[in-house]
C-alpha positions in Angstrom: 0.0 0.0 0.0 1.5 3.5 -0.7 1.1 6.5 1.0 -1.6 7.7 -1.2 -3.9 4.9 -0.5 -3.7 5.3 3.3 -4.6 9.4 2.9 -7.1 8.6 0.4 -8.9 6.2 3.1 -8.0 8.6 5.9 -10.0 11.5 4.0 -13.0 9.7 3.0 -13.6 7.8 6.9 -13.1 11.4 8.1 -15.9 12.9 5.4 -18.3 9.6 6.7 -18.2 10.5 10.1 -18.7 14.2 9.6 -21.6 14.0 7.2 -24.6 13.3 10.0 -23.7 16.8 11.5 -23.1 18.7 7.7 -26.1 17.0 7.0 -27.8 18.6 9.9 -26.4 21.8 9.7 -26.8 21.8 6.3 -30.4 21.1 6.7 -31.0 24.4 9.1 -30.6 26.1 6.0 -32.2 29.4 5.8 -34.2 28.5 9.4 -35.7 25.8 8.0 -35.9 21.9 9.6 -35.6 18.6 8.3 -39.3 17.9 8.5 -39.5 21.1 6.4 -36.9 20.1 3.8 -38.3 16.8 3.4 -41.7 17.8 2.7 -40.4 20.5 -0.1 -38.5 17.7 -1.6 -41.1 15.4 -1.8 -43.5 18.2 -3.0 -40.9 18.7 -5.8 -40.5 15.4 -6.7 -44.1 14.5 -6.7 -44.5 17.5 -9.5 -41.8 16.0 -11.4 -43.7 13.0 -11.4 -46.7 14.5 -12.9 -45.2 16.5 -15.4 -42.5 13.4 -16.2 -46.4 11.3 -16.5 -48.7 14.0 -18.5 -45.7 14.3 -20.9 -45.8 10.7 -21.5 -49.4 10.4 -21.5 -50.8 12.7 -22.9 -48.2 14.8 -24.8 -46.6 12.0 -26.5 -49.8 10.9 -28.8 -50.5 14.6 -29.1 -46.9 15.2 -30.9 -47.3 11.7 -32.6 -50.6 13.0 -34.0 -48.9 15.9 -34.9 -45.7 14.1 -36.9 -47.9 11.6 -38.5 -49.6 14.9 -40.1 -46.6 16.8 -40.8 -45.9 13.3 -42.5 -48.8 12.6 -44.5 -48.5 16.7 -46.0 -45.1 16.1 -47.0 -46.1 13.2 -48.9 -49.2 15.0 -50.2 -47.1 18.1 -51.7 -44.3 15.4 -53.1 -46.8 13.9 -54.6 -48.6 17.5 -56.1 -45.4 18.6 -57.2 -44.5 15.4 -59.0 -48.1 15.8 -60.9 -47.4 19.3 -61.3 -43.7 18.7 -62.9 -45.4 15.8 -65.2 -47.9 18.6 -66.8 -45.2 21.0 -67.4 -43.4 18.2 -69.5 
């Protein structure tokens, strides 16, 4: 083992052991508590969840819908100007 190794371990068992209290203090952020923090986190998450769900849901047949018509009118004016080339021939 070299030198490195042994700091390397020494610096990551001193972060363990200090993140409870960073956590804590960390979590007294602007005056709030955990039980406060926690419940704007799940809040958050639980609107990413809806959004991550209605874009799925409903938003993913709406822009289907909407490429399988962007589709069909591109095959509609290839084929107008192909029939509009032919009669200038």
């Amino acid at each position: 083992m070299s030198i490195m190794d042994d700091t390397t371990k020494d610096v990551v068992a001193s972060a363990i052991k200090a993140a409870p209290p960073v956590s804590m203090v960390g979590m007294h952020f602007l005056g709030y508590g955990l039980a406060e923090w926690l419940v704007a986190v799940t809040l958050v998450y639980t609107i990413l969840q809806v959004v991550v769900l209605l874009r799925d849901k409903v938003f993913s047949s709406e822009l289907k819908r909407r490429e399988e018509k962007q589709y069909r009118d591109r095959v509609r004016r290839r084929k107008l100007g192909k029939e509009l080339h032919d009669d200038d021939s």
